[in-house]
N, C-alpha and C positions, 0 to 999 in steps of 0.2 A: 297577847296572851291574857290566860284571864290574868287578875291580878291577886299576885298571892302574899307572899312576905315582903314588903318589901324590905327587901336588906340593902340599905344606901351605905355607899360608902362617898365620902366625901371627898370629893378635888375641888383645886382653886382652877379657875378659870380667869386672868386677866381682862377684863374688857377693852376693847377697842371702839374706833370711829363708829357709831353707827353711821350704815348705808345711804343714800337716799330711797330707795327702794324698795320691794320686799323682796325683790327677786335675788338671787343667789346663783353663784356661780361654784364650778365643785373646787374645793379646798387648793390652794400653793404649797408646796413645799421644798422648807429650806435642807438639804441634804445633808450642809454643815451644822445643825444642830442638833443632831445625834447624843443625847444624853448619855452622861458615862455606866459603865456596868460594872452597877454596885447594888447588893441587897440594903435591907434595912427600910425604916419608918423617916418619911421625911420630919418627922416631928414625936418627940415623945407621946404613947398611948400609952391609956388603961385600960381591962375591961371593965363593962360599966352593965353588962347586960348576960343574964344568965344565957349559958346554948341551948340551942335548940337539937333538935331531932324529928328526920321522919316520918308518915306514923302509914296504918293501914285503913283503909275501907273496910265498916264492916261491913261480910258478907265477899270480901273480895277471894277470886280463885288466881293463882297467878302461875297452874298448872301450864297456861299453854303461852305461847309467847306473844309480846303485847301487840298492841292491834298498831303502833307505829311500825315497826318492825316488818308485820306483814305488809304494810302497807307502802312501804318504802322497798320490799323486796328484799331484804337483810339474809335471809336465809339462801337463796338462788345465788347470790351475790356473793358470800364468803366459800362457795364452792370456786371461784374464780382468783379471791384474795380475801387473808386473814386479818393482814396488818404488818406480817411479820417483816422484824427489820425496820419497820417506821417506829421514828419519835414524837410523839405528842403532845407538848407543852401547853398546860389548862392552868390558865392565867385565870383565877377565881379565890374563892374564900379560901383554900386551903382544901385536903382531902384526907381523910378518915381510911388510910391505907388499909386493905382486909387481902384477907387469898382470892378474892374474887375481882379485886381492884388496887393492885397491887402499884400502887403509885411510888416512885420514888422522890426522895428530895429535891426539891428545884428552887429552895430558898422562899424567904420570906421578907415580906414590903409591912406585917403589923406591927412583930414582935424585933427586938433586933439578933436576938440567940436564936428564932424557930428556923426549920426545912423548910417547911410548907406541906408536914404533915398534919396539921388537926386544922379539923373544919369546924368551928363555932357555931356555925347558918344552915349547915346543910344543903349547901347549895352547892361546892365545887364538886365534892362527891357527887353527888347524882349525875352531875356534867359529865365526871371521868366517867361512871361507869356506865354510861349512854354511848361512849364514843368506845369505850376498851374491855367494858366486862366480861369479865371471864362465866361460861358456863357450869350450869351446875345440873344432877343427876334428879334434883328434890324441884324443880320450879323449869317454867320455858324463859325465862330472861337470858339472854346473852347482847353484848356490847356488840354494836357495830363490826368494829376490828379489834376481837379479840384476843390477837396476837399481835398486838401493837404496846409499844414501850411505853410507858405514863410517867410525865414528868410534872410535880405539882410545884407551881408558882403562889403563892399567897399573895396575893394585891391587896387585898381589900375585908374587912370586916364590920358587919353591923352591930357587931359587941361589942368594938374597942372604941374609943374614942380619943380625942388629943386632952389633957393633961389640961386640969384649968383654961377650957379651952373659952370660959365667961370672956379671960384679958384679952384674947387674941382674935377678938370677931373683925377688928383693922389691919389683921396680919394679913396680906393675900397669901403666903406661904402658910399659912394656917386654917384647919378647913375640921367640923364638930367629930368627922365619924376618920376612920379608917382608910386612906385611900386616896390619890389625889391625880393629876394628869398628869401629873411627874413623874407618881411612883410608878401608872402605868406605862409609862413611857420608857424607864429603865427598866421595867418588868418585862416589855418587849424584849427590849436588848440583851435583856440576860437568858429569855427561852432559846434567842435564834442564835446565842454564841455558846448555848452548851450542846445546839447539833439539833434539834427541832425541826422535823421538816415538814409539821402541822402544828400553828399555834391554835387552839380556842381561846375568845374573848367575848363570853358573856356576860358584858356587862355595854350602857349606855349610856350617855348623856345628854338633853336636850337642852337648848337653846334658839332664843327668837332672831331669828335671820338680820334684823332691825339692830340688835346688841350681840353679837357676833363675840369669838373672846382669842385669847392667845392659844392657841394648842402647839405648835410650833414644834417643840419637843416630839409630839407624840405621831405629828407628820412624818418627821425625822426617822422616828424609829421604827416605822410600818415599812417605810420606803428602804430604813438599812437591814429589817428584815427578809423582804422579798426579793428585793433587786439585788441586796449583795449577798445575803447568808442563803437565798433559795428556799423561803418556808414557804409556805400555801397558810394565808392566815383568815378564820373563817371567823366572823362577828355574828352578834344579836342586832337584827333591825328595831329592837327595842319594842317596850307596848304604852301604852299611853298610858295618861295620871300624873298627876301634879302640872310637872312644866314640859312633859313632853304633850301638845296638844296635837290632833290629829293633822293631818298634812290634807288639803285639800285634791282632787284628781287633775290629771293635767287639762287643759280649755285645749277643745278639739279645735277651735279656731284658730289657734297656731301654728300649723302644720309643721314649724321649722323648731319647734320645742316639743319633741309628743311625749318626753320623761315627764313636762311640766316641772325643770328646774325654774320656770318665772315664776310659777304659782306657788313653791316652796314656802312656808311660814314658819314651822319649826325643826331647825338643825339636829341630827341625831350623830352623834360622833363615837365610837369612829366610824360608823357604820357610811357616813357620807363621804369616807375614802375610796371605794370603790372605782373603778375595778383594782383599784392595788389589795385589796382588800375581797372578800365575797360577804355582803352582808346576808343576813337569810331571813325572811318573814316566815309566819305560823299559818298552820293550817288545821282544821278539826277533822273528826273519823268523817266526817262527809267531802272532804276536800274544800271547802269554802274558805277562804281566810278570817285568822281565827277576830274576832269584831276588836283584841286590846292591840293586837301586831301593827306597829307603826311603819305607816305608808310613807315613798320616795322616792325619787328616781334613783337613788342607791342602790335598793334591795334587787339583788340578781337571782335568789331564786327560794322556795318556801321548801318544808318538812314539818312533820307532825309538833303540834305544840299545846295539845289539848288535853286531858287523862293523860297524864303519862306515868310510865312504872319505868323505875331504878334501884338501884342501889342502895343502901342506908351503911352505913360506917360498920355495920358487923356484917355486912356480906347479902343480906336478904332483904327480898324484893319489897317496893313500900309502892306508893301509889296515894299521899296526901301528904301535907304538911298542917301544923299546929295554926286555927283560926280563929277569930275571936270569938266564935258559936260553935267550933268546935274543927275536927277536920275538914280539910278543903283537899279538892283533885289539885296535882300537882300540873302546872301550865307555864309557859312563857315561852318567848320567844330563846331564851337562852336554851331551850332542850332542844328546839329546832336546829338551832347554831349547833349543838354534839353532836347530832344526828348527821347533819352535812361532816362536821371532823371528822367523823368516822367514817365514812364514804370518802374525802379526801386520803384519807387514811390507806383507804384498799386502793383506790386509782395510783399515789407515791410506791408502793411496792409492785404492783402491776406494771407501772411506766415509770421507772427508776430517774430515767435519764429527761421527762418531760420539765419545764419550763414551771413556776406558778401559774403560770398566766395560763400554760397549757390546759394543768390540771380543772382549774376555773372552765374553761371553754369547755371541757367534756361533761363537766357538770351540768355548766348551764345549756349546752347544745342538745341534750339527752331528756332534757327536762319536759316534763309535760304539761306543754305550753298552753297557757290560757286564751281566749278571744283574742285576736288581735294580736296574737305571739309573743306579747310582754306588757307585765302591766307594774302599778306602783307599789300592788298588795304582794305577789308571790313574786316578780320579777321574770324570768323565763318560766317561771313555773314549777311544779311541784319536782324534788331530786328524781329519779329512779335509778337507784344505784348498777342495775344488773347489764341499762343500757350504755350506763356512761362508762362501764369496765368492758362493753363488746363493742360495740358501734364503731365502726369504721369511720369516722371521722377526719377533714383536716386537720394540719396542727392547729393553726391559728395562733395569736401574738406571740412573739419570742418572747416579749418582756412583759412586765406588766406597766403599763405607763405611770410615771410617778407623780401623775397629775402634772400641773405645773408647775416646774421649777421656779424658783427665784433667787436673785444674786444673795450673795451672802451680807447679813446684815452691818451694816458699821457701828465703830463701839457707842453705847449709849450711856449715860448717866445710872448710878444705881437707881431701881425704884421707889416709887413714893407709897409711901404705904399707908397711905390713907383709905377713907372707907371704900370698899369693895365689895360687889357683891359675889356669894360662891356658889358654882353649879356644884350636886351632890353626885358621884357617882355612884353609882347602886346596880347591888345583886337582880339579874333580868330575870322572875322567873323562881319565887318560890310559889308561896301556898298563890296568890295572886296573879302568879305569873308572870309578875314583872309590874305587878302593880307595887312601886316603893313608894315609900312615904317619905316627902323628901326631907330634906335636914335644911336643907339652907338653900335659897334663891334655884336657882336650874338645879334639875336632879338628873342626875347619872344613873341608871339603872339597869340591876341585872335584868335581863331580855328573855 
């Protein structure tokens, strides 16, 4: 995406062994470290940064419905399915509840008294209302599945920060901004135990294959998302800037690696869960992938991530965020990510009784595949919502594979908390798109 605000929110990342290598294999997971389900700030915040909001192009008409929309088939599509009946858990900044985007409480990871109704950044809002907004008689904007439940999780904020956080730059439990892989890791845990049966996660983290880090937690809580609670959890393939650097194309000379996990160079998490996961790269009004959407052998399939028009916290349609020259088109891979929730969204009440892994497979089987029927930029290729709720299709996986397991760990010494460095998690996907500006070492960023 292009890159617009970025809004980091900061996680600590443990580091481990590096590899001998650069190559990379896709991620292990311990089942047994299921973080517990609890709200709240792993560490004391303030805010430290006025909010934001927002805004409009001038000149913009937002009479007719946006050109994602059409393009994805949204209109054909909710003739077949509304939403209705699904829940949707939008794990982001927080959301700007309106009639038109009517989000309920889903707890808060900033503040330790908040819902996870106000939105600081402007960013979870327009998530929600890209995946659930309700229509209106005065504009053509409506949400994906606009008969779908919205449940808003606050993870993360580029307002708040930790508390004197000069003393604790040797903490690894301690991280500058809002947000950490803990919190989103219980943040999992808590969408898919209050009934979620679509999480969004627009947000991302990069890291160098070479310095790899602990996530462990957050493996845990994807995998007791999907395999035990039954969510279909759709992520940002993230967009490049700072420490997320591009990922090079797979070497066609390897026939037995054509994803090019060998060639891999920079990890983007959790988007490198896949297929427990559906990560989703960006596309522009021409269909090309959009130049910031970070490439992988993750990303299973692309949706619009260019110009996009949503929601603003009073209900009416917007179409830029606040820039250092002034407004910017709103882009990232994170609207691409609400765009597929909300197609996830119509296929869960259409095939009540399918699998996660099910719903994945009618996504990505319907998709309109690029050269060669998959590639590292859109993955099977661009959504089309109308085919993946008709298409006569097999089932395909009952489950969703939880990657690799691993035995469960034996007790270790407490940690040494000496100096460490911290990836930044960040908002994928304001004015920039997902271009964040990171806070500290790797950045995490919305998509």
């Amino acid at each position: 995406m292009h890159r617009i605000f970025p809004i980091t929110v900061a996680l600590m990342f443990v580091l481990l062994t590096a590899p001998p290598a650069a190559a990379v294999a896709p991620p292990s997971i311990d089942p047994a470290a299921v973080p517990p389900d609890t709200t709240g700030p792993d560490q004391p915040l303030e805010q430290r940064r006025v909010c934001r909001a927002p805004l409009t192009l001038p000149g913009t008409n937002f009479h007719d419905a946006p050109w994602a929309n059409a393009y994805l088939g949204v209109g054909q599509a909710q003739r077949f399915a509304t939403g209705a009946g699904v829940t949707v858990a939008v794990i982001d900044t927080g959301v700007d509840a309106s009639p038109r985007v009517p989000a309920e409480p889903g707890g808060d990871f900033v503040v330790p008294d908040g819902n996870g109704l106000s939105d600081c950044d402007a960013h979870g809002t327009l998530t929600a209302s890209i995946i659930a907004g309700r229509p209106s008689l005065t504009d053509g904007f409506v949400g994906v599945a606009p008969d779908a439940r919205l449940i808003s999780v606050r993870q993360t904020s580029e307002a708040f920060e930790a508390k004197d956080n000069q003393n604790n730059q040797n903490d690894p439990n301690a991280s500058p901004a809002a947000g950490s892989v803990r919190s989103l890791a219980r943040a999992v845990v808590h969408a898919a135990n209050m009934g979620a049966g679509v999480i969004n996660i627009s947000e991302a983290a990069c890291f160098k294959v070479r310095k790899p880090v602990d996530e462990s937690s957050l493996g845990a809580a994807l995998n007791y998302a999907v395999n035990v609670k039954g969510a279909v959890v759709i992520v940002a393939a993230g967009n490049t800037g700072g420490d997320c650097s591009q990922n090079p194309p797979p070497d066609a000379s390897r026939p037995n690696d054509p994803r090019g996990w060998e060639q891999v160079q920079t990890i983007v998490t959790p988007a490198w869960y896949a297929p427990l996961v559906l990560a989703v790269g960006g596309v522009g009004q021409n269909g090309a992938p959009s130049p910031f959407s970070m490439n992988g052998p993750w990303v299973g399939a692309a949706a619009p991530a260019e110009d996009i028009v949503a929601l603003g916290g009073n209900g009416e349609p917007v179409d830029a965020l606040p820039g250092k020259d002034g407004p910017v088109p709103i882009a990232g891979t994170s609207f691409a990510a609400a765009y597929v929730s909300g197609v996830a969204a119509l296929l869960r009440q259409k095939f009540p009784d399918l699998p996660p892994a099910q719903i994945i497979n009618r996504i990505t089987a319907t998709a309109r595949h690029p050269g060669g029927g998959v590639d590292d930029a859109v993955g099977a290729g661009v959504v089309d919502a109308v085919a993946a709720l008709t298409w006569d299709l097999p089932a395909g996986p009952g489950n969703a594979p939880s990657v690799q397991r691993i035995a469960p760990p034996v007790p270790v010494p407490p940690p040494d908390h000496g100096p460490i460095t911290a990836v930044a998690l960040g908002i994928i996907g304001l004015t920039l798109a997902l271009g964040l500006a990171a806070l500290a070492g790797r950045a995490l960023r919305r998509r």
